[in-house]
Short mmCIF file of the C-alpha atoms (twelve columns), coordinates in Angstrom:
data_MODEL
# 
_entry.id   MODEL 
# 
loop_
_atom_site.group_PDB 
_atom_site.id 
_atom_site.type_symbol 
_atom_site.label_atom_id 
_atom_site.label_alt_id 
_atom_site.label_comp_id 
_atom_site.label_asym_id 
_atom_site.label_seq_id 
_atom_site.Cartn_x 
_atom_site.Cartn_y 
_atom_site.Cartn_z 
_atom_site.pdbx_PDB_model_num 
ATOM 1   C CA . UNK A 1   90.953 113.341 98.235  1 
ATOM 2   C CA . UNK A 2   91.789 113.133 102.152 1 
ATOM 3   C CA . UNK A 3   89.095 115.711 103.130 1 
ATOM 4   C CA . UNK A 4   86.419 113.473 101.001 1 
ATOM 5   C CA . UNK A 5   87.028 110.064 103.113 1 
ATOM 6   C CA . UNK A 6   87.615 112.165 106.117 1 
ATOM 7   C CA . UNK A 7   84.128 113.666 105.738 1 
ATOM 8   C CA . UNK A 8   82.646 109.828 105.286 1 
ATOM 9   C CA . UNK A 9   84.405 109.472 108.409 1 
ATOM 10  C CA . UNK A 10  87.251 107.229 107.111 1 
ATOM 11  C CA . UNK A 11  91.070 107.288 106.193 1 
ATOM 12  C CA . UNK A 12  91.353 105.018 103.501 1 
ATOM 13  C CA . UNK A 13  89.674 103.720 100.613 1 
ATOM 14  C CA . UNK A 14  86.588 101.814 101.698 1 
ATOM 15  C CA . UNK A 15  85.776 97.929  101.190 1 
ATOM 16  C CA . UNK A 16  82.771 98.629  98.778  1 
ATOM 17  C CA . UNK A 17  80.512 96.773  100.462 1 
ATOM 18  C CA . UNK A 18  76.712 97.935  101.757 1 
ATOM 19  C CA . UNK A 19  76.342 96.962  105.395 1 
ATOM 20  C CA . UNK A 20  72.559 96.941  106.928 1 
ATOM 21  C CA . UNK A 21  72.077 99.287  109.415 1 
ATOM 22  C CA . UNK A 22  69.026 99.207  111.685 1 
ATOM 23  C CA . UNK A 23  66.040 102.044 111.548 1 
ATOM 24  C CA . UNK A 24  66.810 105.062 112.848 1 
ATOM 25  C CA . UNK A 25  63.722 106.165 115.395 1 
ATOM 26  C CA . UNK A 26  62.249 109.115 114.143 1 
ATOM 27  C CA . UNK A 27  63.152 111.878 116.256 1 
ATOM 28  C CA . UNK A 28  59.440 113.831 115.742 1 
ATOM 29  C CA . UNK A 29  56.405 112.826 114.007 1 
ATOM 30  C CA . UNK A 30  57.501 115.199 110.566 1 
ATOM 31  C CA . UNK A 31  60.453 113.395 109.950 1 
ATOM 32  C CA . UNK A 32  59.125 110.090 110.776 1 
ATOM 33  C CA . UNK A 33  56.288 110.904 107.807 1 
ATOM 34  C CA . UNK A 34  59.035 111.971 105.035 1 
ATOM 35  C CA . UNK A 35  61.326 108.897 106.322 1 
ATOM 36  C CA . UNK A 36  58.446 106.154 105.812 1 
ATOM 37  C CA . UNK A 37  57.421 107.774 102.660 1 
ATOM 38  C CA . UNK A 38  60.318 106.856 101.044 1 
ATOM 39  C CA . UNK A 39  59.624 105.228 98.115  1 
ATOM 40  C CA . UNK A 40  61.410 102.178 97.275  1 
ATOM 41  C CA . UNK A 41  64.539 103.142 95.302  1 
ATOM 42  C CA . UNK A 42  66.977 100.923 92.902  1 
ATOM 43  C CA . UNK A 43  69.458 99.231  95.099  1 
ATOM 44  C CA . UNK A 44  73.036 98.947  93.720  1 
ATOM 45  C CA . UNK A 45  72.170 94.866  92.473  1 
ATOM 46  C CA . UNK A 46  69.791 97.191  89.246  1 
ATOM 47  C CA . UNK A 47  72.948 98.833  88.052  1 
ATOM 48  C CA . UNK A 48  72.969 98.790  84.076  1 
ATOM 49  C CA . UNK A 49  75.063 95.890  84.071  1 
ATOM 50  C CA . UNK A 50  79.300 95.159  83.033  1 
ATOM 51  C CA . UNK A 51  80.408 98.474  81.298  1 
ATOM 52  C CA . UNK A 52  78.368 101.154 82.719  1 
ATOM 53  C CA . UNK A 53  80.339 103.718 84.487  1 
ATOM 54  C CA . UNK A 54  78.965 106.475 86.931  1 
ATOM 55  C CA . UNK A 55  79.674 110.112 86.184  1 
ATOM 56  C CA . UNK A 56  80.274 113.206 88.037  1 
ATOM 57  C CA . UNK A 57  78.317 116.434 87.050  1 
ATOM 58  C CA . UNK A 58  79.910 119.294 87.873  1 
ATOM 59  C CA . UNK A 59  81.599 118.044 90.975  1 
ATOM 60  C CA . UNK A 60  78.507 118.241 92.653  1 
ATOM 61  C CA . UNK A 61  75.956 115.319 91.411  1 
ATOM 62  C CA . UNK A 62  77.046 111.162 90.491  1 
ATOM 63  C CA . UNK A 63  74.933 109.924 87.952  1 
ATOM 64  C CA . UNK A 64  74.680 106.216 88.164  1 
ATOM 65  C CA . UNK A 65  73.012 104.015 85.296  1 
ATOM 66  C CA . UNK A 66  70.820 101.704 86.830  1 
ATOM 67  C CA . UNK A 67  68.553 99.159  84.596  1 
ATOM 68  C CA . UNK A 68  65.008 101.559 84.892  1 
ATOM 69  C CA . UNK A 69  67.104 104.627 83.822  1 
ATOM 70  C CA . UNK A 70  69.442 106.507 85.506  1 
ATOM 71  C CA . UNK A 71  69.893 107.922 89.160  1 
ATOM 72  C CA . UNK A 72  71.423 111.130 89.752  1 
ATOM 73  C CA . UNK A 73  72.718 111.959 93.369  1 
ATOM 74  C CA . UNK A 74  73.734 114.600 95.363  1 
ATOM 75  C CA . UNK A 75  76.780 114.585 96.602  1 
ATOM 76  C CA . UNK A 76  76.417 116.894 99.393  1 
ATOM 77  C CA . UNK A 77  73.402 115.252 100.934 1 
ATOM 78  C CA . UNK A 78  74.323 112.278 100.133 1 
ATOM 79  C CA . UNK A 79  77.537 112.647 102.604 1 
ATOM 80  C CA . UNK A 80  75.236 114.364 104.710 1 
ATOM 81  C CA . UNK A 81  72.458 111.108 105.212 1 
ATOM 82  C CA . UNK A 82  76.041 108.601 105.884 1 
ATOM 83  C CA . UNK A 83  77.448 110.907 108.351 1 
ATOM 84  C CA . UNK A 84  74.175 111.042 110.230 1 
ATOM 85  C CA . UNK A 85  73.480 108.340 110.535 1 
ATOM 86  C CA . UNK A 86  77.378 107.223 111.388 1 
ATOM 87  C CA . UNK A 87  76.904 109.889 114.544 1 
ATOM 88  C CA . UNK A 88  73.546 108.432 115.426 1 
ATOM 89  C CA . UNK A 89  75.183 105.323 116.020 1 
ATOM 90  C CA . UNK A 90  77.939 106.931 117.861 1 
ATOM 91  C CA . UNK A 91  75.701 108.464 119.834 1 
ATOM 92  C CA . UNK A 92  73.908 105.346 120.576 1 
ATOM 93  C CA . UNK A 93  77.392 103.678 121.703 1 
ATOM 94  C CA . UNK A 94  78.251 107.136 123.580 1 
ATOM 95  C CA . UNK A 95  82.021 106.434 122.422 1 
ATOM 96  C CA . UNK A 96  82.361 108.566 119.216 1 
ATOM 97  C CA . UNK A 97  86.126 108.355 117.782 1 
ATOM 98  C CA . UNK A 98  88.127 110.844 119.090 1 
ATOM 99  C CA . UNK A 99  91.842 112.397 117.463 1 
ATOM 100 C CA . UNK A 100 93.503 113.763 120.223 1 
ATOM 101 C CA . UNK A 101 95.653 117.086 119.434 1 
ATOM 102 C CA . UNK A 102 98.786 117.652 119.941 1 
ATOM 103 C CA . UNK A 103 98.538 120.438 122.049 1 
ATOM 104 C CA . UNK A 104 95.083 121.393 123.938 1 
ATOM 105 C CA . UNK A 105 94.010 124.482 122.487 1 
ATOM 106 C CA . UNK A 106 91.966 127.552 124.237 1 
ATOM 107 C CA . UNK A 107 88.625 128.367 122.568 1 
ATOM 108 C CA . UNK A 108 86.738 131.309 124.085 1 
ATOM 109 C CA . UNK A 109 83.048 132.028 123.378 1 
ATOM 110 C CA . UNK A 110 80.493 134.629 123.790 1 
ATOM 111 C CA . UNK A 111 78.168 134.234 127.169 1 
ATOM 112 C CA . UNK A 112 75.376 133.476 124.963 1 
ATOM 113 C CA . UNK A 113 77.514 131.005 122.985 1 
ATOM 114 C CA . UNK A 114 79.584 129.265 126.067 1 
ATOM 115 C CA . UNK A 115 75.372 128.941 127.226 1 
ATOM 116 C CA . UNK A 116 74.291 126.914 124.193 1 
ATOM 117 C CA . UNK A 117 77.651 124.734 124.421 1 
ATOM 118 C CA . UNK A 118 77.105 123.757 128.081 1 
ATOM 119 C CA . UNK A 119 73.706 122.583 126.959 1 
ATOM 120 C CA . UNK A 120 75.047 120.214 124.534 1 
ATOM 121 C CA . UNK A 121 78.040 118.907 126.086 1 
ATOM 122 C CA . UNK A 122 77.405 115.646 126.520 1 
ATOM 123 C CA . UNK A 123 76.330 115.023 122.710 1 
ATOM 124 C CA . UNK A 124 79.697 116.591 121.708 1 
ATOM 125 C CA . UNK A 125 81.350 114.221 124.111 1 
ATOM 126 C CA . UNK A 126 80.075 111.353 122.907 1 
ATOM 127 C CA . UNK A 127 80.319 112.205 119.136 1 
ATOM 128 C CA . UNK A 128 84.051 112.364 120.156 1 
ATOM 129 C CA . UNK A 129 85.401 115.678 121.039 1 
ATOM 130 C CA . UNK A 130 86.982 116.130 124.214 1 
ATOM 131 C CA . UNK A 131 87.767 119.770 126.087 1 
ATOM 132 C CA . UNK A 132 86.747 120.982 129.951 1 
ATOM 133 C CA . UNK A 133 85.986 124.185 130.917 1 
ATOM 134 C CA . UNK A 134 89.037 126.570 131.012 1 
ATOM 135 C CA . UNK A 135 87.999 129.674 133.055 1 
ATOM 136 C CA . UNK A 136 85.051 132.289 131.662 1 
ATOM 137 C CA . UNK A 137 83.237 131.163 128.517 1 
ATOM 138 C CA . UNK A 138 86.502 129.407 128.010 1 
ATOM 139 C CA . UNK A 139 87.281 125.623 127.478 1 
ATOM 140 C CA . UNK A 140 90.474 123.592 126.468 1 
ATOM 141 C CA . UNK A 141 90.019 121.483 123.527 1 
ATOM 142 C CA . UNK A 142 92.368 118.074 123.847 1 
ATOM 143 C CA . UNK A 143 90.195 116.132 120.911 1 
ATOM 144 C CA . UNK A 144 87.885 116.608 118.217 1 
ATOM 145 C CA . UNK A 145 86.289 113.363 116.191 1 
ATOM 146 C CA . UNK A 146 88.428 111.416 114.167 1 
ATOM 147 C CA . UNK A 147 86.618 111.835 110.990 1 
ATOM 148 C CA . UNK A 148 86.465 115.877 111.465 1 
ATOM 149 C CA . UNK A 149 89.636 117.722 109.648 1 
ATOM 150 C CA . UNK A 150 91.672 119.298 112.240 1 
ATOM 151 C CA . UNK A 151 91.041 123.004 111.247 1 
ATOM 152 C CA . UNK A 152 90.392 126.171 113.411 1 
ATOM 153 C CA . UNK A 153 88.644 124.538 116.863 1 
ATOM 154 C CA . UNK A 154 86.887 128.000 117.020 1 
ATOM 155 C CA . UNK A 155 85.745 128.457 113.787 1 
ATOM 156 C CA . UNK A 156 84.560 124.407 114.226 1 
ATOM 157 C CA . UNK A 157 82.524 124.818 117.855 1 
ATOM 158 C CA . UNK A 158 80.511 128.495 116.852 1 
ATOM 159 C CA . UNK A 159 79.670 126.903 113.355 1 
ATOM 160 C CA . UNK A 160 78.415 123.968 114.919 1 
ATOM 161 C CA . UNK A 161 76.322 126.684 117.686 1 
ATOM 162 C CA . UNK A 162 74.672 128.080 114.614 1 
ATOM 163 C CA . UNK A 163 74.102 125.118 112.933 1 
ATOM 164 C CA . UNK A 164 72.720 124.100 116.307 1 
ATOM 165 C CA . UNK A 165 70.688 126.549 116.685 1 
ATOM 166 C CA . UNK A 166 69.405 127.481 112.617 1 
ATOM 167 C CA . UNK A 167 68.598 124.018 112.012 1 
ATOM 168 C CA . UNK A 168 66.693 123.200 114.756 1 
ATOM 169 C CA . UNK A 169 63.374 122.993 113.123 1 
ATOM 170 C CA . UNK A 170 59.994 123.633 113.682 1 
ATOM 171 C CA . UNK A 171 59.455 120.792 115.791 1 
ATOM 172 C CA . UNK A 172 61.724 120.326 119.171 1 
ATOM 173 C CA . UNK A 173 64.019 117.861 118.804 1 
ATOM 174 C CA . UNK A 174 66.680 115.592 121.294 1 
ATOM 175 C CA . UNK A 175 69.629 117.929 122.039 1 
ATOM 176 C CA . UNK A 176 71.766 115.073 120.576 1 
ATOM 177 C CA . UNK A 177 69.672 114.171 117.170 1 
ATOM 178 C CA . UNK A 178 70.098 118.193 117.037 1 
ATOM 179 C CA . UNK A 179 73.726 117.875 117.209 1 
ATOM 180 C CA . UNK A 180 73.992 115.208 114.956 1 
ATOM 181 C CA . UNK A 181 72.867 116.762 112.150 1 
ATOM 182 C CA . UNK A 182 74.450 119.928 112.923 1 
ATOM 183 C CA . UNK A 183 77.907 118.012 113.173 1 
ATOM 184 C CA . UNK A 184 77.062 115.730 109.761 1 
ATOM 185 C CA . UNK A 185 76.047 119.144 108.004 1 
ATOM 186 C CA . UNK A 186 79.020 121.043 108.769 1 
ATOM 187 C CA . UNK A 187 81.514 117.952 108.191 1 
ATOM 188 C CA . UNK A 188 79.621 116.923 104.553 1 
ATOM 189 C CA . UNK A 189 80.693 120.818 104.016 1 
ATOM 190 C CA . UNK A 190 84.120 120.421 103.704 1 
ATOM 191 C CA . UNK A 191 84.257 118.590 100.688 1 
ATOM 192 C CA . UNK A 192 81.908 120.589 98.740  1 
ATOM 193 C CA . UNK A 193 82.132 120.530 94.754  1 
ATOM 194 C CA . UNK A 194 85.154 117.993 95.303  1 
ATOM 195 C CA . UNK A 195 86.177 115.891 92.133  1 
ATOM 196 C CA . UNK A 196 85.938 112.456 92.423  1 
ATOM 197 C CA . UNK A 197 87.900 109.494 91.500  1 
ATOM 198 C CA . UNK A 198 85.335 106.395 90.158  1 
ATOM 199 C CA . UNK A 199 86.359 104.026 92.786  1 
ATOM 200 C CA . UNK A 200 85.268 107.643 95.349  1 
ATOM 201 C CA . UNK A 201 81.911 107.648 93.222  1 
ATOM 202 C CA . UNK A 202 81.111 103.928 93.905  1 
ATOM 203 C CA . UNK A 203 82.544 104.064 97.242  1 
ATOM 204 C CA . UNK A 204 79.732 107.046 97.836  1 
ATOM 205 C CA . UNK A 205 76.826 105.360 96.346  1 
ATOM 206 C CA . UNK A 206 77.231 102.131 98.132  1 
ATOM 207 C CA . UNK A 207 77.575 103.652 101.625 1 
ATOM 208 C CA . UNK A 208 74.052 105.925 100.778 1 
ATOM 209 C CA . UNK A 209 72.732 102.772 99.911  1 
ATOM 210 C CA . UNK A 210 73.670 100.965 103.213 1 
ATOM 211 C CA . UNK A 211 72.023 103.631 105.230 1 
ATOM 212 C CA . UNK A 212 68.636 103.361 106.550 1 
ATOM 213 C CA . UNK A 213 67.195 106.292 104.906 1 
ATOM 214 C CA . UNK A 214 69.264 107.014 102.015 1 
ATOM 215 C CA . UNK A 215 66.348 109.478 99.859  1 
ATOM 216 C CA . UNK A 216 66.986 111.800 102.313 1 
ATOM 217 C CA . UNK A 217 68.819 114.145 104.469 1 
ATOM 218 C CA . UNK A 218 67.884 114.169 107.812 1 
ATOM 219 C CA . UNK A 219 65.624 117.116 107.719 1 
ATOM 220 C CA . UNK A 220 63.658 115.784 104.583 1 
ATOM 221 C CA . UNK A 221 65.277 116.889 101.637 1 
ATOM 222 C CA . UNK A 222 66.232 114.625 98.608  1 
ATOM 223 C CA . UNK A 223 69.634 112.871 98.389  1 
ATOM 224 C CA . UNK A 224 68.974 111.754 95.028  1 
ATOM 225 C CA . UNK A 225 66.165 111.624 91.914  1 
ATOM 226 C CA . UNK A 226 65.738 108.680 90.290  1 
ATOM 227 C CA . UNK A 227 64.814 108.956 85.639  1 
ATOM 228 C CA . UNK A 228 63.167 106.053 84.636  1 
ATOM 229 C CA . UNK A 229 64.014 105.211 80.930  1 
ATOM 230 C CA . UNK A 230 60.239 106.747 79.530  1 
ATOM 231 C CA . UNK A 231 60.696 109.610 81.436  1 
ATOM 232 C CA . UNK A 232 63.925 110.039 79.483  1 
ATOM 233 C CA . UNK A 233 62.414 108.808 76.110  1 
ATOM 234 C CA . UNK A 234 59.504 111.600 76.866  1 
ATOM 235 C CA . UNK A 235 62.002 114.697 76.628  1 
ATOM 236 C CA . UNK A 236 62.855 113.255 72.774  1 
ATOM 237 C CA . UNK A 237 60.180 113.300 69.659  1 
ATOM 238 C CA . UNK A 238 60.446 110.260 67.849  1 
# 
């Protein structure tokens, strides 16, 4: 399970503990409207009690008993909302972790491509990736971020161009909040469907749970629903 606590941007098993993180500023008024109308959701202190266990669904959800029913998450954007908010903060610093490479390696890009990469070259510096320009539409990659699995560099930088440029939204947003969630997108993608161990399960829930906006991704979509017990009861005639 590398991949999975490289895509939560760590190495080893996590101390299971929620740290507060301050509000993220909205980046445009449509986010800041789905982020405030989060409704308050069952922190981890409302778990069922001694005994109850979460479960993975078909490597893809963690259902976690909690004492008003049960909460079912997504593990996707669930990875998704920690990694954001783990390059917001990075951004913030403007000192992302970097793993250097071995060897610097060549990437060349389309003009339109090399275009959209000079534009955002300072976010992908201070996420953590490290290169210089290398002759035409050409740059020399000596570092990536230390949470991203060293893959194909290529395949890495015009993935995160698309993602860049698909995901923008309706509304304009900062070059770097773009990048962000372009970066946490494609780095939650890695371990897609991935079987979890318990201790991974737990280890997922609590850092959702220490994030400022853990309902959602960062463009507004749900990270988790939350079954409270007569909802439940109501699918059952007695």
């Amino acid at each position: 399970m590398e991949d999975f606590y490289r895509s939560l941007g760590q190495t080893a098993l996590p101390d299971i503990e929620a740290e507060a993180t301050d509000a993220l500023p909205p980046s445009d008024d449509a986010l800041a409207l789905v982020e405030t109308a989060t409704p308050e959701l069952p922190l981890r202190e409302n778990q069922a009690g001694p005994g109850s266990k979460v479960i993975q669904v078909h490597q893809q959800y963690v259902l976690v008993p909690v004492k008003s029913g049960v909460m079912l998450i997504d593990q996707l954007a669930a990875r998704e909302r920690i990694l954001y908010e783990q390059y917001t903060q990075a951004l913030e610093r403007e000192g992302g972790a970097s793993q250097t490479l071995l060897f610097p390696r060549t990437v060349t890009f389309s003009p339109a491509d090399f275009a959209v990469l000079r534009e955002v070259t300072d976010a992908l510096h201070a996420l953590g990736f490290r290169f210089t320009e290398f002759g035409p539409h050409t740059i020399a990659v000596e570092g990536i971020p230390a949470d991203v699995p060293a893959r194909d560099e290529k395949e890495l930088f015009e993935g995160l161009i698309e993602q860049f440029r698909t995901h923008a939204g309706p509304v304009k947003l900062d070059r770097r909040e773009q990048m962000a969630r372009a970066l946490a997108r494609r780095v939650a993608s890695v371990a897609v469907n991935a079987r979890l161990s318990e201790i991974e399960m737990n280890a997922l829930v609590d850092r959702l749970f220490a994030c400022a906006v853990p309902g959602y991704t960062p463009d507004g979509r749900k990270t988790l629903v939350l079954l409270e017990l007569d909802q439940l009861q109501a699918f059952f005639t007695r």
